[in-house]
C-alpha positions in Angstrom: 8.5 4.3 -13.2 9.7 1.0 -13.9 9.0 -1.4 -12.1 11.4 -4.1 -12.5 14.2 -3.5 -10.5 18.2 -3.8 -11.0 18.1 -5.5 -7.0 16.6 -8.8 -9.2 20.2 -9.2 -10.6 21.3 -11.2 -8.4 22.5 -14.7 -9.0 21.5 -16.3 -5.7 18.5 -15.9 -3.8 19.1 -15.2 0.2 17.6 -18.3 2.0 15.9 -16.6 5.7 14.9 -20.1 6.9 14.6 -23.8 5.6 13.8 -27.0 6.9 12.3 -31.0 5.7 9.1 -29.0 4.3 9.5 -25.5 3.9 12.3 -23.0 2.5 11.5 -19.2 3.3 13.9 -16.8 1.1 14.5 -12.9 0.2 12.4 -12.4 -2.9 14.0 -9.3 -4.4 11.8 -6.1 -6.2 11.8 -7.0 -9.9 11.4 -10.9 -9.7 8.2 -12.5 -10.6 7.6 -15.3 -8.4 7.0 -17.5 -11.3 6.5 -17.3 -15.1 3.7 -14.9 -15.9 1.8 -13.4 -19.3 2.3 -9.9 -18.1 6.0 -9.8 -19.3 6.8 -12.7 -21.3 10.3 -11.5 -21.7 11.9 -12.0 -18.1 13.9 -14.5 -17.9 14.8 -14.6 -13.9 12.0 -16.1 -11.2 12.3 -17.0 -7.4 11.1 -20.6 -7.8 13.6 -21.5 -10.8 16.0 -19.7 -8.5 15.5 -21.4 -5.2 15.5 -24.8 -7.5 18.6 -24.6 -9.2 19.8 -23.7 -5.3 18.3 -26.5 -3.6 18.2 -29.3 -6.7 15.0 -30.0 -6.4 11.4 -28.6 -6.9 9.7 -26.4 -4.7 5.8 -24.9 -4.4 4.9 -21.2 -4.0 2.1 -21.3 -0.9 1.2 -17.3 -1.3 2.1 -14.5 -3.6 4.2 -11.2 -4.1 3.6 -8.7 -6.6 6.6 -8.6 -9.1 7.7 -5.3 -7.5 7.5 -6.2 -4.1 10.4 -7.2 -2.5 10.7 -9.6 0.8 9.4 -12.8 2.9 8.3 -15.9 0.8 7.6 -19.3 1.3 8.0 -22.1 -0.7 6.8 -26.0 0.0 9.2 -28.4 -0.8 6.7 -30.8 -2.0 2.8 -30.7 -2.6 1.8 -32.3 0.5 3.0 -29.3 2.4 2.2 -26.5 0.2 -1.5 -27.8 0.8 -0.8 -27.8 4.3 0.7 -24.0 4.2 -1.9 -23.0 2.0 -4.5 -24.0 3.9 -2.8 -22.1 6.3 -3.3 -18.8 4.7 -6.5 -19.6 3.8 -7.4 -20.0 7.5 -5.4 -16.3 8.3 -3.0 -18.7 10.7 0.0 -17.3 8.9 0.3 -13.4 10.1 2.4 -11.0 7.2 3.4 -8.2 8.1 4.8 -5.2 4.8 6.6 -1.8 5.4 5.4 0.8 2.8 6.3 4.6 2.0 3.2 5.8 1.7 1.8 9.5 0.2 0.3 11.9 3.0 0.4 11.7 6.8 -1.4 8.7 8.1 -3.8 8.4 11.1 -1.7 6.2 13.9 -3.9 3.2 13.2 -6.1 2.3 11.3 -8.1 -0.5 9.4 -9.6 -0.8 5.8 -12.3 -2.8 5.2 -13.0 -2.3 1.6 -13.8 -5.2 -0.8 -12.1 -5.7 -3.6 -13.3 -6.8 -7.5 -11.2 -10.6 -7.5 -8.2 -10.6 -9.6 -10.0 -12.9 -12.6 -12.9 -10.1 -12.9 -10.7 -6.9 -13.7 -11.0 -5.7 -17.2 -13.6 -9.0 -18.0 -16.9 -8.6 -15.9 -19.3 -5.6 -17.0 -19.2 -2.8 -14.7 -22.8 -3.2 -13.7 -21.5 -7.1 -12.4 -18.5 -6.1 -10.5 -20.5 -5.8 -6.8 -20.9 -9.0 -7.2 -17.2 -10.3 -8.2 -16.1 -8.3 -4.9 -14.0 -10.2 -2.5 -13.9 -9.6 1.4 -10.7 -7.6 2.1 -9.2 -6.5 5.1 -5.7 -4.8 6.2 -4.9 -3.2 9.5 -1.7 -0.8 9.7 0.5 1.3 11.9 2.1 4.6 11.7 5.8 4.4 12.1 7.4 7.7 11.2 5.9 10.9 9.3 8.3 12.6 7.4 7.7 16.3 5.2 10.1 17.1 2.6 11.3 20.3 1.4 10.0 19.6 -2.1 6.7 20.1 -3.8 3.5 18.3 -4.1 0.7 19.6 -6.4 -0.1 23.1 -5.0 1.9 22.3 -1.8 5.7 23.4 -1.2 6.2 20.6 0.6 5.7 16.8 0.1 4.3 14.7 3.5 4.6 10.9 3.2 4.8 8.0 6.3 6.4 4.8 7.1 3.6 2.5 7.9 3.6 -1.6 8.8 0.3 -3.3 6.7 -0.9 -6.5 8.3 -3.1 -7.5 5.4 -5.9 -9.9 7.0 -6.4 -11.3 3.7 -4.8 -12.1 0.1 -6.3 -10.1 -2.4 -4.9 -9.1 -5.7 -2.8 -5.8 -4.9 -4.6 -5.7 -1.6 -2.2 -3.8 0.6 -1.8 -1.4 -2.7 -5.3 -0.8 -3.8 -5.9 -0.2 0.1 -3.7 2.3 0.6 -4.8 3.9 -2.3 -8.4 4.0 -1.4 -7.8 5.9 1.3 -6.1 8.5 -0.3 -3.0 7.2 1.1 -0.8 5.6 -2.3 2.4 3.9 -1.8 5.1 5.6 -3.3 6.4 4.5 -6.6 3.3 2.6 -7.3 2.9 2.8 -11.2 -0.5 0.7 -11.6 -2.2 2.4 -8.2 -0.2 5.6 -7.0 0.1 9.2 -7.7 2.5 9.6 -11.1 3.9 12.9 -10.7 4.4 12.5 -7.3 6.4 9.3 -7.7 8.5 11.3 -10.4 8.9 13.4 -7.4 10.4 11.2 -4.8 12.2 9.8 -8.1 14.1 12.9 -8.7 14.8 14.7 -5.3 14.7 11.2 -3.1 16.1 8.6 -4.9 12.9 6.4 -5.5 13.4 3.8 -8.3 10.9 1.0 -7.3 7.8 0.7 -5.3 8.3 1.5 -1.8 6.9 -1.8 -0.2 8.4 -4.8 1.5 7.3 -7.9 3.1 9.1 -8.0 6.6 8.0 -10.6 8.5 5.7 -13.6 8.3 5.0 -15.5 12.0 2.6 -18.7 12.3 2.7 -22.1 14.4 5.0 -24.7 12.8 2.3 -27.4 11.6 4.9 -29.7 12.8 6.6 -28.6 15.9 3.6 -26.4 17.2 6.0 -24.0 18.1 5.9 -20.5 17.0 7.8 -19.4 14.0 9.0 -15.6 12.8 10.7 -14.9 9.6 12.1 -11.5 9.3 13.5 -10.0 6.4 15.1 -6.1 6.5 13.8 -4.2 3.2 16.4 -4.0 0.5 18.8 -1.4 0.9 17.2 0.9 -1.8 14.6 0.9 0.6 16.5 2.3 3.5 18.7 4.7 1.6 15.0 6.5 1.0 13.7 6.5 4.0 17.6 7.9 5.7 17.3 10.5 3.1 13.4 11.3 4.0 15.1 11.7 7.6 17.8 13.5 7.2 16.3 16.4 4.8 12.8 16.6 6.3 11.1 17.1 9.6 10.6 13.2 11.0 7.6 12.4 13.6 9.2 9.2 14.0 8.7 6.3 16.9 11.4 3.7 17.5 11.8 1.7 14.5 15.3 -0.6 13.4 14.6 0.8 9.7 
């Protein structure tokens, strides 16, 4: 499945939130954040983006996987993307992600697994990885359960969940490599999922990207002290699965706006 998404098209980034230090926007699925070596062709980032927007330079403070679409913050100058990353450092800055994910999921639960560092993959030998491994935590919630009337592996029927990840920590794929761990893969994951199942949701559900989002990000203005929440809705693409997922299947659902 490809990862890079049409939904990066756009000419205009959505702005969520902005003020003297700090611009918040709707990173769509598809758009690296920056220029990268994994796909020296693209020619579309956020921070070039919100640039040629604002007129004037801005600092990514955290990350999102090219694929993953939703909240990010940008510093408007260095000064306060120390400050915010320091603030991520310290876990003051809660995020929260909405993921389609393979299999029905326990109502809660937390994965404490550490994770090989982003630098070691592929270079350190595999007796050395233990020691490249990075604390990594992520908590998560079980929103709906769906089953749909198509097959998975020897089953007739495929079972996936909505879930909210509240990652307590920053590593490389974390929320991804999590989910995957525990049997658990988000759908449409190319690098950590289930292949012919995403080819699955691709045909009979629509599924043409991975099937995560960054919703929300809350923390204390380091200005104002007051408490701050950025919300972003998944793209559309997102939604039209999940309706579908709803509408076909059997849903064990709890309230939820998506």
């Amino acid at each position: 499945m490809n990862e890079a998404d049409q939904e990066s098209r756009q000419t205009s980034i959505p702005i969520l939130y902005e003020d003297e230090q700090l611009v918040a926007v709707a990173k769509p699925s598809g758009m690296f954040v920056h220029r990268s070596m994994a796909d020296r062709s693209a020619t579309e980032f956020v921070v070039q983006n919100v640039r040629d927007q604002l007129g004037s330079f801005v600092y990514p403070v955290h990350r999102l996987d090219r694929p993953t679409s939703g909240v990010l913050l940008l510093a408007k100058n260095p000064e306060a993307a120390a400050i915010y990353g320091h603030m991520f450092a310290e876990r003051q800055i809660r995020k929260t992600y909405l993921a389609l994910v393979r299999g029905h999921t326990d109502d809660y639960g937390t994965v404490n697994r550490p994770l090989i560092s982003d630098k070691a993959r592929g270079k350190a030998p595999a007796h050395l990885l233990a020691t490249h491994s990075q604390e990594a935590e992520t908590e998560y919630c079980t929103l709906e359960r769906f089953e749909a009337p198509f097959a998975s592996g020897q089953h007739p029927t495929s079972r996936s969940a909505l879930v909210e990840a509240y990652p307590k920590t920053g590593r490389y794929h974390q929320i991804r490599r999590h989910l995957s761990g525990i049997s658990h893969p988000i759908i449409g994951d190319a690098e950590h999922g289930d292949t012919k199942l995403n080819r699955q949701y691709q045909l009979h559900a629509g599924v043409t990207h991975l099937m995560l989002a960054a919703t929300r990000v809350e923390f204390l203005h380091p200005v104002t002290r007051t408490p701050l929440v950025i919300e972003c809705l998944p793209p559309d693409s997102f939604t039209v699965v999940v309706r579908k997922l709803r509408e076909e299947g059997i849903a064990n659902r709890e309230e939820t706006d998506y």
